[in-house]
C-alpha positions as CSV (number, residue, x, y, z in Angstrom):
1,X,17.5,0.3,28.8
2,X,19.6,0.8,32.2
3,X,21.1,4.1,32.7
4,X,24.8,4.5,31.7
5,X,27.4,4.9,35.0
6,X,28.5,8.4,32.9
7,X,25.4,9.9,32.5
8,X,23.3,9.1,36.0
9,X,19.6,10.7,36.0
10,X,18.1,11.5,39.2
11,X,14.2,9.9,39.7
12,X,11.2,11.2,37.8
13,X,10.0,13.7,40.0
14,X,13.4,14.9,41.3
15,X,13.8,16.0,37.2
16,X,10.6,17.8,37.4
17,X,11.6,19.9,40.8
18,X,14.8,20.9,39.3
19,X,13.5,22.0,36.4
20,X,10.2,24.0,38.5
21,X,13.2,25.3,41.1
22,X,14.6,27.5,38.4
23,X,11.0,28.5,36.9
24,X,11.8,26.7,33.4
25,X,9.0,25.3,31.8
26,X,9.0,22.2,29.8
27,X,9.3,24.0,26.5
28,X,11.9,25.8,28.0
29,X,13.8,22.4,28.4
30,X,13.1,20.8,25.2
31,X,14.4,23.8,23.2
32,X,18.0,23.5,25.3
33,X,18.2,19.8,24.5
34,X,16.6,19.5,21.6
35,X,13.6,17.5,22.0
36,X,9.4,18.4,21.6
37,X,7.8,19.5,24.9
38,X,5.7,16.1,25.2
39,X,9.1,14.1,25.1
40,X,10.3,16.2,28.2
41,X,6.9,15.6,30.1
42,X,7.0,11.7,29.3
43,X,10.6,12.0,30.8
44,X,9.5,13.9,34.0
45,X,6.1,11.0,34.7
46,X,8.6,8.9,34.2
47,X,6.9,7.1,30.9
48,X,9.9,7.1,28.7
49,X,13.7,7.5,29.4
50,X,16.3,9.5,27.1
51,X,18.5,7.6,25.0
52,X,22.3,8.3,23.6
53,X,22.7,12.2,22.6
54,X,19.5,13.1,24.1
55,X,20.1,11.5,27.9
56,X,23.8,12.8,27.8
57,X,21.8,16.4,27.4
58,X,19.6,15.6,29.5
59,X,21.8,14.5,32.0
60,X,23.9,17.6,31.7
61,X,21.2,20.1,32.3
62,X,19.9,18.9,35.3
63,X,23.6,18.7,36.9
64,X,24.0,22.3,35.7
65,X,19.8,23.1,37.7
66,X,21.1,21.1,40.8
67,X,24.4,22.6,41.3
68,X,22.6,25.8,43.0
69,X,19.5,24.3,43.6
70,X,18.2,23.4,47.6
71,X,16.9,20.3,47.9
72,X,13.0,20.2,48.6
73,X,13.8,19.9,52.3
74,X,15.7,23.1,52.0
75,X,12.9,25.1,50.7
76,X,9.9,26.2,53.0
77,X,6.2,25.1,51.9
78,X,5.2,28.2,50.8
79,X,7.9,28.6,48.1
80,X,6.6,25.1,46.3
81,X,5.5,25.6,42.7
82,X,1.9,24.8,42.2
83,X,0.9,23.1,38.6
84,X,-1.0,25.1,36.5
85,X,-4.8,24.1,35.8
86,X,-3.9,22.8,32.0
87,X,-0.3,21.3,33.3
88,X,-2.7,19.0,35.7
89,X,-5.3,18.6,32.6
90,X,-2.4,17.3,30.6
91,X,-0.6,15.1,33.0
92,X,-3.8,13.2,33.9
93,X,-4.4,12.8,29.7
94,X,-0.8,11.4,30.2
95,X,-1.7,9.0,32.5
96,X,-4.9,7.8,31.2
97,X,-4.5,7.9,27.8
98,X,-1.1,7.4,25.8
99,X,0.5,4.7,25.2
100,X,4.4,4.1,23.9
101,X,3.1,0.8,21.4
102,X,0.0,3.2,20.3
103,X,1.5,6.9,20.1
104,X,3.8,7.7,17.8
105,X,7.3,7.9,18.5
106,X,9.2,10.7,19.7
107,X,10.0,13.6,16.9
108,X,13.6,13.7,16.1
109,X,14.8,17.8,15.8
110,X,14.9,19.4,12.3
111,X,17.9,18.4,10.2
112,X,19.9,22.2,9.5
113,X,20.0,21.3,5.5
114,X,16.1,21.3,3.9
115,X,15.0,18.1,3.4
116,X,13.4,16.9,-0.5
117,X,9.8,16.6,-0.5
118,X,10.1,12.8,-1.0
119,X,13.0,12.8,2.7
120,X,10.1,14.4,4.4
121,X,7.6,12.2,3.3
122,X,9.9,9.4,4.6
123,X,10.5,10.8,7.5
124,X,6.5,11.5,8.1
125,X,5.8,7.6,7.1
126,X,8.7,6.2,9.6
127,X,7.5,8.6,12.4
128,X,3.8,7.8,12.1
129,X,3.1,4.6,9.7
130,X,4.5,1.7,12.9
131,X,1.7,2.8,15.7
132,X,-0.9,4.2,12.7
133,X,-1.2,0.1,11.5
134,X,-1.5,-1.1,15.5
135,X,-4.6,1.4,15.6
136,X,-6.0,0.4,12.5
137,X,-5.8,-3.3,13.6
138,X,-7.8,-2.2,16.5
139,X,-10.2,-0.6,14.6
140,X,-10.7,-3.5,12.3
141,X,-9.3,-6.9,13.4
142,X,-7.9,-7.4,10.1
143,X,-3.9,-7.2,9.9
144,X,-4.2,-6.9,5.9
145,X,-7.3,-4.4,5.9
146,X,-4.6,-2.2,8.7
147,X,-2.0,-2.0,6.6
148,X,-3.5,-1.4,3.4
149,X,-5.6,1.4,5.1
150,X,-2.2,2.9,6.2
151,X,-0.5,2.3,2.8
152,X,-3.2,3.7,1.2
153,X,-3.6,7.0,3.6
154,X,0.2,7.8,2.8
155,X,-0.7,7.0,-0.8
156,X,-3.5,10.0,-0.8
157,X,-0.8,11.8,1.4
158,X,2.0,11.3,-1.2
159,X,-0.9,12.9,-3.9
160,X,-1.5,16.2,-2.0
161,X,2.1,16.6,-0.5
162,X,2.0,20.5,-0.9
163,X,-1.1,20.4,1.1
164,X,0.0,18.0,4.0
165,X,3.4,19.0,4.2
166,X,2.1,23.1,5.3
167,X,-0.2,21.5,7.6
168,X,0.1,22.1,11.1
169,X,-0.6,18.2,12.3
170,X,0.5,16.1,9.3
171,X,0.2,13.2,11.5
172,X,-3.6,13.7,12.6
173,X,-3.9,14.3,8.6
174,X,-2.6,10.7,7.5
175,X,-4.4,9.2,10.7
176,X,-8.0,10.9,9.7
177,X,-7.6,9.2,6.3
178,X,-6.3,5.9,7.7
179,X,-9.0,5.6,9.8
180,X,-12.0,6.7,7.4
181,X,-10.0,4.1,4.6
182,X,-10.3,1.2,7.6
183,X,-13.8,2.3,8.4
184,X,-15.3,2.4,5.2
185,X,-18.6,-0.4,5.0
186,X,-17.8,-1.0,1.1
187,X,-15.1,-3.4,2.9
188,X,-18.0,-6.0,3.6
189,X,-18.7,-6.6,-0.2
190,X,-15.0,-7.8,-1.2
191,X,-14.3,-11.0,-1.5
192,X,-10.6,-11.3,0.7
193,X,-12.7,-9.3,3.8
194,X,-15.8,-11.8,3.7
195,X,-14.4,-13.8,6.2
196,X,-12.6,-13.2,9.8
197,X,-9.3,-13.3,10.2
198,X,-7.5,-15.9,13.0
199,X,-8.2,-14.2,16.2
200,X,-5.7,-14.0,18.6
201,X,-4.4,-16.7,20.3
202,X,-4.6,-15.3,24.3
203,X,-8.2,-15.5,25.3
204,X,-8.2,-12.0,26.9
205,X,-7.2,-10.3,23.8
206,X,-9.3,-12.2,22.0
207,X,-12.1,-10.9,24.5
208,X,-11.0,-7.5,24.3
209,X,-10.8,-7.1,20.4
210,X,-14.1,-9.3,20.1
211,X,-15.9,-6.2,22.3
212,X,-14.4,-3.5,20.7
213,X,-15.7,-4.7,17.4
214,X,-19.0,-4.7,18.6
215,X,-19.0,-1.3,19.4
216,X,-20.7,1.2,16.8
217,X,-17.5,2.3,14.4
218,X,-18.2,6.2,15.7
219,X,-17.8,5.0,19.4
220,X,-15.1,2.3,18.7
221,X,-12.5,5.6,17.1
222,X,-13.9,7.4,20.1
223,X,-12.8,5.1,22.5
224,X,-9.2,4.6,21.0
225,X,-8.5,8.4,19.7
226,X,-8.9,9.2,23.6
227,X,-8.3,6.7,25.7
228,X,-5.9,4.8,22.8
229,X,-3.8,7.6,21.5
230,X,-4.2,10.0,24.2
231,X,-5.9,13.2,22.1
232,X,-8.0,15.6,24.4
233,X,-11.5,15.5,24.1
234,X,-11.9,18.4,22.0
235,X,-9.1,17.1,19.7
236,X,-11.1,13.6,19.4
237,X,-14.4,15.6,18.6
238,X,-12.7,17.4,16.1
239,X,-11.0,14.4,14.3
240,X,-14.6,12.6,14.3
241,X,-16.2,15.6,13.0
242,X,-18.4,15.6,16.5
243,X,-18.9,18.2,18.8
244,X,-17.5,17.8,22.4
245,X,-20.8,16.7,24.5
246,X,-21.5,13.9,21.4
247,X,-18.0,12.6,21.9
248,X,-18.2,12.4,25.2
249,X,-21.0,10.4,25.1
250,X,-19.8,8.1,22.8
251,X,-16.7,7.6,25.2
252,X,-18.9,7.0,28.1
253,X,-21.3,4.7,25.9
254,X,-18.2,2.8,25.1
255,X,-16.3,2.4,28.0
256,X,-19.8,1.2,29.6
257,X,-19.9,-1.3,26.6
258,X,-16.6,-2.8,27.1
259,X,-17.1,-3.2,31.0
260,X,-20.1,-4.4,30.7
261,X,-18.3,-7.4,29.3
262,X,-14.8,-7.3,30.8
263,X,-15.6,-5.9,34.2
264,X,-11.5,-5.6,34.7
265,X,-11.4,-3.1,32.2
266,X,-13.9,-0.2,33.8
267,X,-10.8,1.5,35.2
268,X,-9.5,4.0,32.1
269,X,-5.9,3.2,32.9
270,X,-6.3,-0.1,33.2
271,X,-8.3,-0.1,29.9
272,X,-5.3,1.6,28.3
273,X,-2.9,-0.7,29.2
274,X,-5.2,-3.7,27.5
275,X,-5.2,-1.6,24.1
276,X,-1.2,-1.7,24.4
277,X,-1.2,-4.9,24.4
278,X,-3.8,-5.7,22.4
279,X,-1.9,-3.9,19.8
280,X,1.3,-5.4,20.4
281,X,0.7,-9.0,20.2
282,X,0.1,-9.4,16.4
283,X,3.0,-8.8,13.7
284,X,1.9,-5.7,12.2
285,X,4.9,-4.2,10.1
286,X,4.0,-1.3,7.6
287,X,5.7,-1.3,3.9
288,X,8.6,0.7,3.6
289,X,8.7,4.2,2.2
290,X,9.9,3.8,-1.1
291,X,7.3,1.5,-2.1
292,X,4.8,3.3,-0.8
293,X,5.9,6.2,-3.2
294,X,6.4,4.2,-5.7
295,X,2.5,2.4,-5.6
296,X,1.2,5.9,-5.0
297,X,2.8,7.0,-8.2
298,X,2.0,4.4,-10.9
299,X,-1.6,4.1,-9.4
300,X,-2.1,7.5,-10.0
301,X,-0.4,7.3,-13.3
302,X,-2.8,4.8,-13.3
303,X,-6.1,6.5,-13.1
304,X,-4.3,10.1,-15.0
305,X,-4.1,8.0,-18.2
306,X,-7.8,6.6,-17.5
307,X,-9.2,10.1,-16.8
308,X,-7.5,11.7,-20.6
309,X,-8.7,8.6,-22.6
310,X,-11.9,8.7,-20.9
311,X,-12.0,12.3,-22.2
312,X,-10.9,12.1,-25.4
313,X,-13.4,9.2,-25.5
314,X,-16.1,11.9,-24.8
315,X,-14.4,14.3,-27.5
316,X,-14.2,11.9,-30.2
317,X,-18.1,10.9,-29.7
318,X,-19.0,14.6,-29.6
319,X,-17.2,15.3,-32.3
320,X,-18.8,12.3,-34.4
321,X,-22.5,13.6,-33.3
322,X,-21.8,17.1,-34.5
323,X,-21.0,16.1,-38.2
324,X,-23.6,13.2,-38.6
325,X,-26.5,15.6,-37.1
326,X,-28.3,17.5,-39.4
327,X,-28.0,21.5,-40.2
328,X,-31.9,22.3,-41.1
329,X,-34.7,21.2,-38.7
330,X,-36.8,18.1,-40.2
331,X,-40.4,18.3,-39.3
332,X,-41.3,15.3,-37.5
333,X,-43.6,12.6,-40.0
334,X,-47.2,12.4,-37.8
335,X,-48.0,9.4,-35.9
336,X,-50.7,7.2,-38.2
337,X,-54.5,7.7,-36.8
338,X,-56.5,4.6,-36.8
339,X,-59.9,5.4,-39.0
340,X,-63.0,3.4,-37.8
341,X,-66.0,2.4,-39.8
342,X,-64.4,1.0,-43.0
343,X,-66.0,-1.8,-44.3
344,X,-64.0,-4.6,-44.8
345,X,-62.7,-5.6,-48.7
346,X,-64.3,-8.5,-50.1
347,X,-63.3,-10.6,-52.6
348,X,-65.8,-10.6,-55.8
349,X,-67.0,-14.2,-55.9
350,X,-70.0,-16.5,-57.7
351,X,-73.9,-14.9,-57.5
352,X,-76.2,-16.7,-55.2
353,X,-79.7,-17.8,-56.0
354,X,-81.1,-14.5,-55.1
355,X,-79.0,-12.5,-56.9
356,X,-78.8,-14.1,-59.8
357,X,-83.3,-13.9,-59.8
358,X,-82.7,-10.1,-58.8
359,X,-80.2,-9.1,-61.7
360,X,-82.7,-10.9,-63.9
361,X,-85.6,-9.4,-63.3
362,X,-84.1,-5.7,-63.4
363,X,-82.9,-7.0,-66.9
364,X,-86.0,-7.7,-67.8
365,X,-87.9,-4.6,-66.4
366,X,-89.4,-1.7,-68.2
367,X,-86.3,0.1,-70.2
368,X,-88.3,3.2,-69.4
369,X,-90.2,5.3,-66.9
370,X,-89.9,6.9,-64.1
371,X,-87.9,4.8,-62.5
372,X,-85.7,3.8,-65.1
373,X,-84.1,6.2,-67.7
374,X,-82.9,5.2,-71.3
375,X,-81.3,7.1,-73.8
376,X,-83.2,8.1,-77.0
377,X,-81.4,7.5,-80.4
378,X,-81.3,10.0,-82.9
């Protein structure tokens, strides 16, 4: 957008002397008009311009810091403001890492009036959900699997409001979950994620996102969390759950990766400006708010009416096992031992020969003897 005739801006770094002429720092100038401190330092490299009530501010401080102000050929060397060690940290992570299409957009200032849990909620999901399904894409490849990962990381979100809504980044919160929901291998099994999507149609994006998913999913959120989104490197360890020396060596692994396909792309900045992009060419547009809440509501509906049927399931059989069991302990009935050396039954069947001479000679034998006893009639 062109600068309005009313409101003129002077250049980039003219803003920045003013404001470093009259020892204000950057916070300084976003509490007067109304704006976070990384919207004012975008302003002053130049990144982003103000628009509408913001510029007119804008506009109107700096008149009031040049009215008194010398000009930088006015003031001798010695009296220049040097950057600070973490102001020159910061502007370089400007430079090299963030990105207007991947970053999220500027915070708008507090409304005075308190804002409903389910306001805030919508504003967290317009401020962060637009760039949160580009990154996902870029994790993934798949438009569906991004904004389903997004959709369901505001879902989870919606669930533990009181939680997210106290916590000091509730944007890094939803993006942790987002990205853990898009890199999650159970993915591979279902059956609408078996096969690629279309790639895209320029064949340098389609180069780039082809070596970005061949990079380890660890080293692929690496490489976008830093040089992608523009967190510090501490900030990136911390959101992979890293320390900072494995992080870094991840980045390097994966910016040594990508080059050593697309040699154009070893310069960071350069590299940076190819994830824009990237993440720009395909139609990714998030759900809106309402339906988000609304999903996140009957699917946990959903799954509370599972969980108390479930248990009364486990009540009723418990319940059923006490009054069937018995009261008195019932002595187990012993295991049947197998006894060996039984003859086996015969049936009684016709003499033979030899047994029929045998029983008659005994009948024929001596009725008495030694061998043989009688009894004696009386």
């Amino acid at each position: 957008m062109t600068q309005s005739p009313a409101s003129p801006l002077p250049p980039p770094k003219e803003r920045r002397r003013l404001r470093e002429a009259r020892s204000l720092t950057q916070a300084q100038v976003a509490t007067e008009v109304g704006v976070s401190r990384e919207t004012v330092r975008s302003w002053e490299t130049g990144r982003t311009t103000p628009r509408g009530r913001k510029r007119e501010a804008y506009a109107k401080l700096l008149t009031s810091l040049g009215e008194d102000t010398p000009t930088e050929e006015q003031l001798p060397a010695e009296a220049a403001v040097e950057d600070t060690a973490q102001d020159r940290a910061e502007d370089t992570a400007e430079i090299a890492g963030l990105a207007a299409m991947l970053t999220e957009p500027e915070p708008t200032p507090p409304p005075t009036a308190p804002l409903t849990p389910a306001q805030a909620f919508d504003a967290l999901y317009a401020f962060c959900a637009p760039a949160l399904v580009r990154q996902a894409y870029l994790l993934t490849g798949r438009r569906e699997l991004a904004r389903e990962a997004v959709e369901r990381a505001f879902q989870f979100a919606w669930q533990r409001w009181p939680e997210v809504a106290v916590d000091r980044d509730p944007a890094g919160w939803v993006r942790s979950v987002a990205y853990e929901y898009a890199l999650s291998p159970w993915h591979r099994f279902r059956p609408r994620y078996r096969h690629p999507e279309p790639p895209p149609p320029d064949t340098s994006d389609r180069a780039l996102l082809t070596a970005l998913l061949k990079l380890p999913p660890s080293y692929r959120r690496t490489l976008l969390l830093y040089d992608g989104v523009g967190l510090g490197l501490a900030e990136t360890a911390a959101e992979t759950e890293a320390s900072t020396p494995a992080a870094a060596n991840r980045l390097l692994h994966a910016r040594e990766a990508v080059a050593a396909q697309l040699p154009d792309l070893s310069d960071p900045t350069e590299l940076h400006r190819r994830l824009t992009e990237l993440a720009s060419t395909g139609r990714l547009h998030a759900a809106k708010p309402p339906t988000v809440r609304f999903v996140g509501e009957r699917r946990t509906a959903f799954w509370t009416r599972t969980a108390i049927a479930f248990t009364v399931a486990i009540i009723g059989a418990t319940t059923l096992t006490l009054r069937v069991a018995p009261t008195h302990y019932e002595a187990p009935v012993p295991v049947g031992e197998r006894v060996e050396g039984v003859p086996a039954r015969v049936v009684q069947g016709a003499l033979s020969e030899e047994e029929v001479a045998l029983r008659d000679r005994l009948r024929s034998g001596m009725t008495s003897g030694p061998e043989r006893l009688a009894p004696l009639s009386r």
